[in-house]
KEVOFI-555277 format. One line per 5 residues: their letters; for each residue x, y, z of C-alpha. Coordinates in steps of 0.25 Angstrom, whole numbers. Last residue first. Example, Ala and Ser with C-alpha at 12.3 -4.5 7.8 and 13.67 -1.06 7.14 Angstrom:
sa	55 -4 29  49 -18 31
This chain:
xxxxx	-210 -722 -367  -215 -731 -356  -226 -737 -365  -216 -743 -374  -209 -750 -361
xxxxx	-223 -754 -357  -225 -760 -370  -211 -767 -370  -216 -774 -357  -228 -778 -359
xxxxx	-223 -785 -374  -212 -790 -363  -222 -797 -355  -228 -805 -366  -217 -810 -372
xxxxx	-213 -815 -358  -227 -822 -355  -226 -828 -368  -212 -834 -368  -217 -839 -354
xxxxx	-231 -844 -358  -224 -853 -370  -231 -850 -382  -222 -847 -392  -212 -857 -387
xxxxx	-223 -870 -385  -227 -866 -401  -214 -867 -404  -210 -882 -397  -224 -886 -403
xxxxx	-222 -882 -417  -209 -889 -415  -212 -901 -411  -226 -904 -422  -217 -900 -432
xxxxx	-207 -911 -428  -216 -922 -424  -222 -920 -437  -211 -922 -444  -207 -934 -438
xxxxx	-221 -940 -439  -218 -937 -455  -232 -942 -462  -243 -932 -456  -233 -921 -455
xxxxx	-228 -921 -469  -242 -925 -475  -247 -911 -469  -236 -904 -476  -241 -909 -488
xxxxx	-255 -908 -487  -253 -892 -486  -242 -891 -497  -253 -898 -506  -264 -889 -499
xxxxx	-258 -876 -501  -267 -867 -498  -258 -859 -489  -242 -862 -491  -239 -874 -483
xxxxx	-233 -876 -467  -228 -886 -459  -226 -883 -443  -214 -880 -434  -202 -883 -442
xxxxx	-206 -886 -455  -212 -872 -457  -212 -864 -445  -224 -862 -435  -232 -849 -430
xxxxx	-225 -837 -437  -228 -847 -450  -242 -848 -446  -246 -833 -444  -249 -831 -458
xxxxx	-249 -841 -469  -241 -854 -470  -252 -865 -469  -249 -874 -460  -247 -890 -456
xxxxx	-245 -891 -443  -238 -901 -433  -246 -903 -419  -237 -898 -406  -247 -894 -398
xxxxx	-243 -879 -397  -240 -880 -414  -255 -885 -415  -260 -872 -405  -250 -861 -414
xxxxx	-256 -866 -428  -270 -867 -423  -268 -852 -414  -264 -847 -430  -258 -834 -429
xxxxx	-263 -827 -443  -266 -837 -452  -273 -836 -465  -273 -848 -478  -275 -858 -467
xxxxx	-271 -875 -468  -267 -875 -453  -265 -891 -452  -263 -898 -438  -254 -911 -438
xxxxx	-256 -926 -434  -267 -922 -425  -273 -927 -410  -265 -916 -403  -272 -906 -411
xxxxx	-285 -912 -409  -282 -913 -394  -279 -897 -395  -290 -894 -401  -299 -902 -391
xxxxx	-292 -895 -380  -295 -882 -386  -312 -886 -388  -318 -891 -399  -328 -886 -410
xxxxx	-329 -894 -421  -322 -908 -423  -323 -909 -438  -317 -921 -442  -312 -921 -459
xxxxx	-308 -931 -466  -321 -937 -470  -324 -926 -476  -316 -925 -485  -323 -925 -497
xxxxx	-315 -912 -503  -328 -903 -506  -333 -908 -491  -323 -905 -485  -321 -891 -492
xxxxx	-338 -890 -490  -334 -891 -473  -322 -882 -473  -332 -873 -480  -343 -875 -469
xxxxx	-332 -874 -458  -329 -861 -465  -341 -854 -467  -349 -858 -452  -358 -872 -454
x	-372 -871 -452
């Protein structure tokens, strides 16, 4: 028995006849992800809703070029051209677009997958953190004070 959306991802295969295409690799663990990451040419994030998306911030942290969706959280995450390629939601033209452009530019590539890397290595470095964190702390204790 199949859970709503795998089976529906499962009829659209099947619809399309591309199955043959397609590797399910089912449930793995993080380092697994990461490896499978690793192992791709780009990362696609086709979604019509995004808040803050952890695939989109974890494939920017290795380094992998994307190809998004512009809705939600994405943009506050990458920038267009710079840091990721994006297409306007449902757009599968402007989506396989973007997609050949990493796939047959290496240069390009290289430079989206750089630069999503050197941000995601800023926003998350533990020192920016830790500091961000304890001034948060401190300007609520300030506002307690009065």
């Amino acid at each position: 028995r199949q859970e709503g959306y795998v089976r529906w991802l499962n009829r659209q295969i099947d619809k399309l006849n591309v199955a043959n295409n397609v590797q399910w690799l089912g449930a793995i663990s993080a380092e697994r992800i990461a490896c499978e990451l690793q192992n791709s040419a780009t990362m696609l994030l086709p979604s019509y809703v995004e808040g803050y998306s952890l695939a989109l911030a974890e494939g920017m942290l290795l380094g992998i070029p994307t190809v998004n969706s512009f809705v939600g959280g994405l943009p506050s995450l990458a920038r267009d051209e710079d840091s990721a390629l994006f297409f306007p939601a449902g757009d599968a033209e402007m989506c396989a677009y973007q997609l050949e452009r990493l796939l047959t530019d290496r240069a390009l590539a290289e430079r989206i997958g750089q630069r999503a890397r050197e941000i995601a290595l800023e926003r998350n470095a533990p020192e920016r953190i830790v500091r961000n964190q304890i001034e948060i702390y401190r300007q609520v204790l300030a506002s307690n004070q009065r």
